[in-house]
N, C-alpha and C positions, 0 to 999 in steps of 0.2 A: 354430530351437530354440524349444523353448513358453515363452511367458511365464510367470514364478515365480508370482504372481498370477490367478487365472483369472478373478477377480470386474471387472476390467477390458475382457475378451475381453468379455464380456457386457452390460458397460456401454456398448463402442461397439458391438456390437451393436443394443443398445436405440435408442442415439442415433440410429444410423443410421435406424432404424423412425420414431423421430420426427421427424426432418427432412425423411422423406422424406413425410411427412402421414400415416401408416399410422392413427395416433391421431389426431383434432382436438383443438385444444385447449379445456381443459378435459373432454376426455372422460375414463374411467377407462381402467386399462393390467391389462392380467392381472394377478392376485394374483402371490405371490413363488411360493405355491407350485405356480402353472400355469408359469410362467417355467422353473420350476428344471426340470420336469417335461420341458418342451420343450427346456433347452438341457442334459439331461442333468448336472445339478450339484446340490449339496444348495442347501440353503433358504438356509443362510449366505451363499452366493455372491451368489444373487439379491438378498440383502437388502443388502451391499455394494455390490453394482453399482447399484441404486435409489436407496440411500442417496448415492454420488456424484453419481448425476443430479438428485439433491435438491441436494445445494450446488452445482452446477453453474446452477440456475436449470432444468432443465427438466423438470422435477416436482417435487410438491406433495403430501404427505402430510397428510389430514387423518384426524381423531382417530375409530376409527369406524366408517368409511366404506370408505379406502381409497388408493390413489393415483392421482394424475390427472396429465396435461398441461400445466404451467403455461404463463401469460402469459407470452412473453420477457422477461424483464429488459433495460432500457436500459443501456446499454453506455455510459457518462456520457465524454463530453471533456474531459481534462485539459490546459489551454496552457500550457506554459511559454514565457512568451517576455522577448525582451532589452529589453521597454518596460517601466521601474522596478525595482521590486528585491523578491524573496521576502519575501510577507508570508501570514498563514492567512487574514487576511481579504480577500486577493486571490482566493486558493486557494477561499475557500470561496465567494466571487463567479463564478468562472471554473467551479471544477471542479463547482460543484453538493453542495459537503458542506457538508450544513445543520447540523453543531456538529461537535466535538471534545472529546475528551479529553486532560488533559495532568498530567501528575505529575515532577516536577521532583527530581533527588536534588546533592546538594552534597557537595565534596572528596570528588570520586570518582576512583582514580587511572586514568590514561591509561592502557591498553592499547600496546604497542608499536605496532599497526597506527593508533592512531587519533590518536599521538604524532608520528607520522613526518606525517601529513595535516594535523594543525595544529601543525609545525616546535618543538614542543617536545620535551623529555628525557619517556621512557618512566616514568609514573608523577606525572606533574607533575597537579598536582592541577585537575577541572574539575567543571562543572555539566553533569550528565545529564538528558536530557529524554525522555520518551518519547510520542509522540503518537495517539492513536487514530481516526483521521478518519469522521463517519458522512454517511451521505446517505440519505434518507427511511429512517432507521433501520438502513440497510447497511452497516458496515464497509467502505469501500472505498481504504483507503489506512491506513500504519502508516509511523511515521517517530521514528527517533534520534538525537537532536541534542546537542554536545558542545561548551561552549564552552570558553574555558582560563580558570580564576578569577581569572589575575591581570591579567584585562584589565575581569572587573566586580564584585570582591570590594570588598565593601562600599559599593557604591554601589546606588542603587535601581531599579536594572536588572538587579540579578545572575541574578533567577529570571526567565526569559521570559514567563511566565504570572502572574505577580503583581507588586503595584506599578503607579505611575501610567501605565506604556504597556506594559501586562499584554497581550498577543497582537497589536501592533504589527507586530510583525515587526524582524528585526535590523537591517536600514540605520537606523530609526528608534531601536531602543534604543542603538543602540552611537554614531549621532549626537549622541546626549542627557550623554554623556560625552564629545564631542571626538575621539571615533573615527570617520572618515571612510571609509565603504564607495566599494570603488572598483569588484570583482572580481566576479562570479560563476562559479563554472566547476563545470557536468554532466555525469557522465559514466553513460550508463545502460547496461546490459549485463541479458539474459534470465536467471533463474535459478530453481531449483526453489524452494516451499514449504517451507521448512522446521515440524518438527508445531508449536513455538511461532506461529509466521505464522499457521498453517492454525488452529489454535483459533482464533486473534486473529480473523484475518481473514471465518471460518466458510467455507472452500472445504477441497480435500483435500491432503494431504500431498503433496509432490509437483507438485502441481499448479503452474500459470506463471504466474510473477510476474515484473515489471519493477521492477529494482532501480538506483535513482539515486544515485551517491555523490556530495551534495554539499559546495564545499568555500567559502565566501566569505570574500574578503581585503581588506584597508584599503587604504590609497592607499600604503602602503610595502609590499605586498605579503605582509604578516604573515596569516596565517588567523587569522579572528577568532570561527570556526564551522565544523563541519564535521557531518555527516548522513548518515544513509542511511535512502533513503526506499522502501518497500515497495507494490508496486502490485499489486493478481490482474488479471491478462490478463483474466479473463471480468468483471470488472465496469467497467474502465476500459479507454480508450486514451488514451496521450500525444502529444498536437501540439505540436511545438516551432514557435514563431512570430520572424521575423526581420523587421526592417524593413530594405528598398531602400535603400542611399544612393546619391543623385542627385546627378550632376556637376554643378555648378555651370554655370552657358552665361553 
């Protein structure tokens, strides 16, 4: 069956010429309208399918001129591992995201999906966080975070981002309060772009992303936090890292 989309057929087309060296990089690529000409489409199509391999990293539109062959983009390592506990300033030691955004919303009700992951009643009232991660200016991660209010309402840790251990990370702020982290548990699974992600992120609709749902619990196994974290496959990979335990002799 043909693809509903034609402007795809075209864009791996394209990809394919380019990986395969047809263009060096930084050379110029036929205009949209040599392209369209050759692969029999209007101008439109070519300009969608250019435009994808533009957010994809492997051209470069400059103002002007034209389009070229960019530089690959570094495909940045993200580690998650079981030494310590999620914090941004790990994340942004590790993963290479040199700042962040972050906007905080209060007595926001729980969603029944996000009620059942952190063991309270549907609607029970938490703090929403939304995160924006960049690296040399890249977008390259987006994450949602939901605590339950009545574990930091009114105390000076309720907003993650502001107050005395402002981007701390939560073993630190909920230890600050007598709440001892004990848990963390990941669960990652492949999933499409949705268009909010794809604005956010600057890749395409659709496109693949690695989605993390996480959930961390105190030492009574209460969730004290729970997340989902948004990754594009073209600009990251995730390494989970374990350490050996050794038998004792």
């Amino acid at each position: 069956m043909p693809r509903e989309a034609p402007y795809l057929d075209v864009a791996d087309a394209l990809r394919a010429r380019i990986l395969a060296g047809e263009w060096a990089i930084g050379e110029r690529v036929p205009s949209r309208a040599r392209l369209a000409e050759e692969y029999g489409v209007g101008r439109n199509v070519t300009q969608r399918a250019m435009d994808r391999l533009i957010a994809e990293g492997l051209l470069e539109g400059r103002a002007g001129s034209g389009t070229y062959v960019r530089v690959p983009r570094e495909r940045l390592r993200m580690v998650r591992s079981r030494h310590g506990a999620p914090s941004l300033a790990a994340e942004r030691e590790r993963g290479r995201a040199g700042t962040w955004d972050a906007h905080s919303e209060v007595r926001v009700p729980a969603p029944a999906a996000i009620a059942e992951r952190l063991a309270v009643p549907p609607g029970d009232l938490c703090v929403r966080t939304h995160y924006e991660f960049l690296a040399d200016g890249q977008p390259v991660q987006l994450s949602r975070s939901w605590e339950p209010m009545a574990i930091t309402d009114g105390t000076p840790v309720m907003l993650p981002e502001k107050g005395p251990l402002a981007g701390k990370g939560v073993v630190e702020r909920m230890g600050s309060i007598g709440v001892e982290v004990d848990t963390v548990i990941e669960l990652p699974r492949p999933a499409r772009a949705t268009r909010e992600q794809a604005n956010l992120l600057g890749i395409g609709v659709g496109d693949l992303v690695l989605l993390i749902e996480r959930t961390i619990y105190d030492i009574d196994r209460r969730p004290v936090e729970t997340a989902d974290m948004v990754i594009p496959d073209v600009r990251r990979e995730v390494a989970y890292e374990f350490a050996v335990e050794r038998k004792r002799r």
